[in-house]
N, C-alpha and C positions, 0 to 999 in steps of 0.2 A: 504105635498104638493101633491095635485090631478094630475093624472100623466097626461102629454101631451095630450097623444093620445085618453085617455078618455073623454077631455071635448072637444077636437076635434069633437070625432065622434057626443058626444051629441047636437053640435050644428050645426052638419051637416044635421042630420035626418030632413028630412022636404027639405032639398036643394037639390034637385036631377037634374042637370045636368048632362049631360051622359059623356063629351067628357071633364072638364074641373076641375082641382083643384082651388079653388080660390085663388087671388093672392094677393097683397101687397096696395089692395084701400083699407085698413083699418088701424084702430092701431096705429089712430090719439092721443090717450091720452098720455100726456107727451110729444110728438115730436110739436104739432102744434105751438108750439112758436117758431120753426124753420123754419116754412112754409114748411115744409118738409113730406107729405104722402105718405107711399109705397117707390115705386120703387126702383131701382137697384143700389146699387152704388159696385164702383171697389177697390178690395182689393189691399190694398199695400201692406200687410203683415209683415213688420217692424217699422217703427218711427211711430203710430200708436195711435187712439184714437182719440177721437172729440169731440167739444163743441158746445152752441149755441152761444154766444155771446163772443167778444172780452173782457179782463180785462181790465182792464183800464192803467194798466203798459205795455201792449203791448205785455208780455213776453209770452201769450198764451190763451187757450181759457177755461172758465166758465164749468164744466161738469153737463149734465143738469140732475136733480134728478125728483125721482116721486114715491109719494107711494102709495102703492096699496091700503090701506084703507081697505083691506080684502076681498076686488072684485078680480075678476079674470082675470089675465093679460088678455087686448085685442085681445092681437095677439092668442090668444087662440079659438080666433071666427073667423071662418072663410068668410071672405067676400063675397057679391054676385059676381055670375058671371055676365061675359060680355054676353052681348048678341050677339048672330051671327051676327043677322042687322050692330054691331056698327063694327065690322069687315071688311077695308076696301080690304086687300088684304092678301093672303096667298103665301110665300116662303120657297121652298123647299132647302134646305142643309143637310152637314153628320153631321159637328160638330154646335152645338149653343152655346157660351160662353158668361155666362152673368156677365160680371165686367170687365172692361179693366183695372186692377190695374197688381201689377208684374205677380201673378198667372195668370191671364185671359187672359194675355197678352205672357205669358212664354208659356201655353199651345195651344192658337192658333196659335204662330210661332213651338213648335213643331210637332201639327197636320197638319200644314198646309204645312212644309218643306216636310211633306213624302206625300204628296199629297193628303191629305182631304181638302173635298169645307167648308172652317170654315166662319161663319160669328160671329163677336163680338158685342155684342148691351152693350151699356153702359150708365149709369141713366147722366153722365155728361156731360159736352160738350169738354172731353178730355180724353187722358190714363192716367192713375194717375202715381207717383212713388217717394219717396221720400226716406231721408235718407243716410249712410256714405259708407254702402258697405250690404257684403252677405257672411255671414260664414256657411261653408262646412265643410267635416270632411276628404277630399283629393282633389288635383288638379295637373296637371303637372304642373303648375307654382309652386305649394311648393316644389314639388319631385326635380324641378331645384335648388330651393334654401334647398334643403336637410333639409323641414322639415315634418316630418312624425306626427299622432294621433296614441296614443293608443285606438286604437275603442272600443277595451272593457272596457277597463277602462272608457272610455269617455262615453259611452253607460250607461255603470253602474250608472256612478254620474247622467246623466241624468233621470235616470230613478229614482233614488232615490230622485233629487230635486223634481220630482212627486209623489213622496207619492208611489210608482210602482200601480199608477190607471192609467197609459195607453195603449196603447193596443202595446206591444213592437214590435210589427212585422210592424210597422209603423215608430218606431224609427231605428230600423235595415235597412228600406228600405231607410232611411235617411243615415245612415250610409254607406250603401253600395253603393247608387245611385247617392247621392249629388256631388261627385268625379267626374261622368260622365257629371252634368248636367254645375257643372261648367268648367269644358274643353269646354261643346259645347260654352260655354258663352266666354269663353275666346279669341275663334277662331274667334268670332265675335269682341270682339274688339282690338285683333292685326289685324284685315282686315282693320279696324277704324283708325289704330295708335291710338290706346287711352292707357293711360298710368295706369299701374295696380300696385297693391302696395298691401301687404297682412298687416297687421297691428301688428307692433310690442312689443304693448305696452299691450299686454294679461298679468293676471297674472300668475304669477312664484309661487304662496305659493303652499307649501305642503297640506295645510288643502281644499283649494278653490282654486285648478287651473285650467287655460283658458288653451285654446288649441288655435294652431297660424290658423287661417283657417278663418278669416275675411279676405275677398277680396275685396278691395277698386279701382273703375274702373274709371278716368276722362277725361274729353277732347275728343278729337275721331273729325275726318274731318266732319259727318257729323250730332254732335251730338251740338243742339244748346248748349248756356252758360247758366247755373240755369236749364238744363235736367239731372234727375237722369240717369246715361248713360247706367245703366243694364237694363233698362227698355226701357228706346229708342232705342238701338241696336236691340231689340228684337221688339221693336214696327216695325221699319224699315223694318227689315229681312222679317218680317212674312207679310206684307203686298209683298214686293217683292215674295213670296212663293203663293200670292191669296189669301190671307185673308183678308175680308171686315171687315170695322167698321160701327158703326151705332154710333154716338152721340147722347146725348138730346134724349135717347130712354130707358126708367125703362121698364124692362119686370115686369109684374103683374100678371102674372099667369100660372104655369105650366098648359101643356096637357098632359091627359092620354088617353090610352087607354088599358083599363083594367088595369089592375098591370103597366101595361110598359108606362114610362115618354117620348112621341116622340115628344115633342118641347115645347113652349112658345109663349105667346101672351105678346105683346110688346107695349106701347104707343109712336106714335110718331108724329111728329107735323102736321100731315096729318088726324090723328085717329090710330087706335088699327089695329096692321100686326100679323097673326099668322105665327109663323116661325116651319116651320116639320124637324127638324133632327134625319136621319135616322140612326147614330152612336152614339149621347148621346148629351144632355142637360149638361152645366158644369155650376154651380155654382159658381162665383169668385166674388161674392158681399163685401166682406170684413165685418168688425166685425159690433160689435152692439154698439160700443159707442158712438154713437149719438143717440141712443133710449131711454132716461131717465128709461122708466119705464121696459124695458126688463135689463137695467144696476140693478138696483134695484134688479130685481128677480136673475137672472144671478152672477152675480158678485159687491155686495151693498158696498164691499170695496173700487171699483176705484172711488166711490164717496167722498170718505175722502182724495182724491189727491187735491194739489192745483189746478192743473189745465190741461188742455188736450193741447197737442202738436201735434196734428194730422190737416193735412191740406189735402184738403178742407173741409174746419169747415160744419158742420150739415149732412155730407155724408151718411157716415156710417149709416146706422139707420136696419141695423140687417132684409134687405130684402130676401135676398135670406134664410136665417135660418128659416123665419117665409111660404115661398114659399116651403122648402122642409118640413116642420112641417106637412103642409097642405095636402103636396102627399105622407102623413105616414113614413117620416124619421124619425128616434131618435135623441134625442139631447144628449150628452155625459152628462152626471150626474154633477152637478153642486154643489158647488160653479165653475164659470169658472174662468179659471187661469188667475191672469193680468200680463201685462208689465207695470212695473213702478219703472222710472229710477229716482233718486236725479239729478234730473236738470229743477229744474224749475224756479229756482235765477241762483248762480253762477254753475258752470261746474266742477271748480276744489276744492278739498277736501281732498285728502290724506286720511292719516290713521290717522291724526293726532288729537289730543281729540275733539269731540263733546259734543256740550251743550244744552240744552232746553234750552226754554222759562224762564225755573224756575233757569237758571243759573247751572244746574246739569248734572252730565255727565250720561247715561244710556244706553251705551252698546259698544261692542267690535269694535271700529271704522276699525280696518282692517282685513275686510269684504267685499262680494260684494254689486251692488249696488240695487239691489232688497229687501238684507236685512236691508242696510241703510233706503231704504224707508220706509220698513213696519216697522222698530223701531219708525221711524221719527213718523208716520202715528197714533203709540200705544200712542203719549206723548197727556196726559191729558192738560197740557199746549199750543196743538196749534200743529199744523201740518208743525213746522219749527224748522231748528237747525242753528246750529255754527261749523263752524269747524275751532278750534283757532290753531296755531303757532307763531314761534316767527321769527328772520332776520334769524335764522339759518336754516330757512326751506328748502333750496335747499340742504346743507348736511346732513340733518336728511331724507331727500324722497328719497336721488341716493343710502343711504348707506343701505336702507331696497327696493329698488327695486329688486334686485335679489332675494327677497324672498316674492314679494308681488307684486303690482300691477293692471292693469285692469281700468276698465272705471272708469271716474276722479278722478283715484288714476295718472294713470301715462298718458301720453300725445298722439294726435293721429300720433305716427310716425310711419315707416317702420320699417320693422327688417330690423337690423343691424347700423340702426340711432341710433344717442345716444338723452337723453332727451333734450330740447333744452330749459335750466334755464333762457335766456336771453327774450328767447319769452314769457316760463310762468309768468316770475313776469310781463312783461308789460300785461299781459291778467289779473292779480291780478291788477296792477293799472288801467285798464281798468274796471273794476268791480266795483273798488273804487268812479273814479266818476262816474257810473252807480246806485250808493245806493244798488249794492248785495255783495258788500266785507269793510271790515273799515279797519284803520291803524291808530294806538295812541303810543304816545311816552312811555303811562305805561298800566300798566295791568290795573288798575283803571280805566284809562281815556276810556280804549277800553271799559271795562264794563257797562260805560255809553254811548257810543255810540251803541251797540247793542241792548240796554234795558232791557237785562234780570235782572235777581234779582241779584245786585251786590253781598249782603253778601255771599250767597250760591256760587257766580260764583269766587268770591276771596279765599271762604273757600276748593274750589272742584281744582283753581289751586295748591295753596298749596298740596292737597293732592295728586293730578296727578305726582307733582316735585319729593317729598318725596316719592313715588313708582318708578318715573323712576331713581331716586338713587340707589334705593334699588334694579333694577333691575328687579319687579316681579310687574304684576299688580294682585293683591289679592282681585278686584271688580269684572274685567269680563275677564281676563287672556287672555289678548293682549299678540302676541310673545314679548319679550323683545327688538328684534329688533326695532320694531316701537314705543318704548316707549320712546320717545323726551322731554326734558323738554321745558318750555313756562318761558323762563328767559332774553331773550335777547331782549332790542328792537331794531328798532319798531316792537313792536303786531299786528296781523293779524286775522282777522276772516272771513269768507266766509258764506255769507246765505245759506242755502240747503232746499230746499223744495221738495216734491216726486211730480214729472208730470205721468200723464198716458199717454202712449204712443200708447198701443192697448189691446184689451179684445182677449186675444188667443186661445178661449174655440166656441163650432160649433157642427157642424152637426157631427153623426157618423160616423165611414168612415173603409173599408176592406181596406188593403194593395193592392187593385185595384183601389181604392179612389173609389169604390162606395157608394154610400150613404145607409145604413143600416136602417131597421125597428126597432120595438122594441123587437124581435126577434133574431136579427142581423143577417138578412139575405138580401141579396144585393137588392135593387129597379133597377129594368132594366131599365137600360138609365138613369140612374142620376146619376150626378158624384160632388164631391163638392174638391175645392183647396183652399190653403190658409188660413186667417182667418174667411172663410164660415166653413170650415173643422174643426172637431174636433179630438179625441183620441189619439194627438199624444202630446199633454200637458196636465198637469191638477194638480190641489193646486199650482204650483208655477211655472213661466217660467223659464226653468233652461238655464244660458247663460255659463255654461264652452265652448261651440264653439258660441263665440260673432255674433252678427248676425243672427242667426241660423232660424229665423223665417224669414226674408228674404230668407237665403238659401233654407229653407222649401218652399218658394213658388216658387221658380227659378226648385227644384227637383221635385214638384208633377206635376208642369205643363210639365219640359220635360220628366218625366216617363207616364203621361198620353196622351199626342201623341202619343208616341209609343202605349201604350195598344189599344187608338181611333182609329188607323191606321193597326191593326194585322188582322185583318179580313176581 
């Protein structure tokens, strides 16, 4: 692969503008079936990922593909510049933030609380923010409820689910910072009355354990119903602090002057605003899965997902990444890492056996759910499973929670809640007549209602029974714990399919979140947060602190306030 910056330059030479990088009016192939060129969109930084078009089940959206054919990605060329003429006005500020998603949004209420003039220009015609909560790795709400993280240890796993390619002095500032960022977050919604809940249903295994630090924020006096409320409290505040928004406004093209990035030029419904901040340009456009063809180059796996759960559908399209490309930042070495969660049918799944397509079981079902996907994802049969049980299933789930657990293995309650059986079977018969779960009086009969290949799916229960007799699974050495037989009706199966959520791979970035060359040495005034940002994941999203990519954008934006505001 021809590196970045080389075929950059070569398609620079001949473009000689003085004062301007070019911006995001190109790089039309593979997005234009979204109607969608350039500009800015805002990073959520958790429930993540995007499509062009709706499926036709409703359940989510189509992930749009593109292959390069051997050409050379477009966004590789850089676009002309605007001309000064088409420039209708120029505004001066300290901070410029382009993506109003959690990040963009987190770091102009912290720039703006310590009294930076921050303006936010964002590609939509809203703040964005979606999703269940934001996990940290410390908070005075846990330390109240007397639960602590082993940060090394927890560091450790992280860094290991990475393959140790990232830059750890990014993960440790997570580690160390995320505590502070969420207290300030907190203080904001007990002013709210909004009602906070850390999530109790982390897993407990020995082999893959979560850590409790998922913070779940609702309600709040002045937070509307269907607002992500860590992101509205923050949208709120920071406007109360002076911070301007600009809607319906994609920035398309960083400004330099010389080495040093001092603002952006921005389209808005008037014409093109050049914007001069004199403290730094921030980055907060969110990921690229809405770009077909930078998904392709980037990360070609989140295209074997069934489908994208990221809303606003066609957003995303990888603006800001291709905007700091162009004013010589590096991209973090790819393949980039994805999120992508088994829930793209049903929700809940246990530990309990899974099946292909081909009626066959193939792999350690209690596990997390990243590796449930990419198993799902390997089957030659199709990119869906089964996950069968029998009536006894609420005594085979409570009696191996204490040693297992985690996302839809066990449910979204509080600590100290216990799992609440009566509500999950009515979400299991809700699935039911939804067409993402079955229920049959025999093993048989469920076999033909699911469609896989009965004789294999009759011959592999049999053998799953006759192991969990035996006590020992000798295929892929499930704890004994979770080894339940499938004998009691009524039988149970649950669709699972892998949804993508977000591409969590970006620009480089120093533990000042400055955006890095290929060098790796800082670009003055440009700063990148959230899923614009890279180094701080990579091969694989590691969720032992659930949430965490959330948390990541709630901690880069209030550490970078601070560092926008120290001088």
């Amino acid at each position: 692969m021809k590196k970045e910056k080389d075929i950059i330059e070569e398609e620079k030479r001949g473009i000689s503008r003085r004062d301007f990088i070019k911006g995001a009016a190109a790089g039309a192939v593979g997005i234009a079936t979204m109607g969608i060129l350039g500009a800015c969109s805002s990073d959520d930084g958790g429930d993540a990922g995007t499509g062009a078009t709706e499926n036709p089940d409703g359940t989510g959206s189509a992930i749009p593909s593109y292959s390069v054919n051997g050409e050379k990605p477009s966004w590789f060329t850089a676009p002309a510049a605007i001309p000064d003429s088409e420039i209708i006005d120029t505004i001066d500020t300290e901070v410029l933030v382009i993506g109003a998603g959690y990040a963009g949004v987190a770091t102009a209420c912290s720039a703006a609380e310590r009294g930076a003039k921050v303006v936010v220009v964002e590609k939509s015609g809203n703040w964005n923010g979606r999703g269940g909560g934001s996990g940290v790795a410390d908070s005075k709400f846990m330390r109240e409820q007397g639960l602590t993280i082993d940060k090394a240890k927890a560091q450790a796993e992280w860094v290991r689910t990475c393959g140790s390619r990232v830059d750890e002095s990014l993960v440790s500032l997570f580690f160390n910072r995320s505590g502070d960022a969420m207290d300030w977050l907190i203080d904001k919604a007990v002013a709210e009355n909004c009602f906070i809940m850390i999530w109790g249903g982390y897993s407990r295994s020995e082999q893959l354990p979560d850590e409790p630090g998922y913070h779940m924020i609702f309600g709040g006096d002045n937070i509307k119903e269907g607002e992500f409320a860590s992101v509205a409290l923050l949208y709120n505040d920071s406007l109360k602090a002076g911070a301007e928004y600009v809607f319906n406004a994609p920035a398309e093209q960083l400004v330099k002057e010389g080495d040093k990035v001092v603002g952006a030029v921005v389209k808005t419904a008037d014409g093109y605003v050049r914007y001069n901040a004199s403290k730094g340009v921030v980055i907060a456009t969110g990921d690229i899965a809405a770009d077909g063809e930078m998904v392709s180059y980037y990360a070609p796996i989140a295209l074997k997902a069934v489908e994208s759960q990221y809303t606003p559908v066609g957003v995303n399209t990888g603006d800001g990444h291709k905007m700091g490309l162009w004013a010589g930042a590096a991209m973090q070495e790819g393949p980039f890492p994805t999120m992508i969660h088994p829930q793209a049918y049903a929700w809940f799944h246990g530990p309990f056996m899974f099946v292909n397509n081909d009626g066959q079981r193939f792999f350690n079902e209690a596990t997390w759910v990243q590796a449930k996907s990419l198993n799902i994802m390997n089957q030659k049969s199709g990119n869906v499973a089964y996950s069968v049980f029998d009536s006894n299933w609420s005594q085979d789930l409570l009696k191996g929670l204490p040693q297992g657990g985690g996302m839809f293995w066990d449910s979204f309650r509080g600590v100290g809640a216990e799992f609440d059986v009566e509500a999950q079977q009515k979400t299991i018969d809700e699935y039911i007549e939804q067409g993402l779960a079955f229920k049959a009086d025999t093993i048989e009969a469920l076999a033909d209602q699911i469609g896989v290949n009965k004789d294999n799916f009759l011959a592999e229960v049999k053998h799953y029974n006759k192991m969990c007799e035996e006590g020992t699974d000798k295929d892929f050495y499930k704890p004994e714990v979770f080894m339940t037989p499938i004998k009691k009706g009524p039988f149970y199966a649950t669709k699972v399919g892998p949804a993508l959520l977000n591409i969590v791979g970006g620009l480089e970035i120093n533990d000042d979140l400055q955006c890095l060359n290929e060098n790796k040495e800082p670009i003055e005034g440009l700063y990148a947060v959230g899923n614009s940002s890279g180094s701080v994941y990579a091969v694989d999203y590691p969720i032992n602190i659930p949430g965490n990519s959330h948390g990541r954008c709630l901690t880069w934006g209030y550490v970078l306030g601070e560092k926008l505001t120290q001088s």
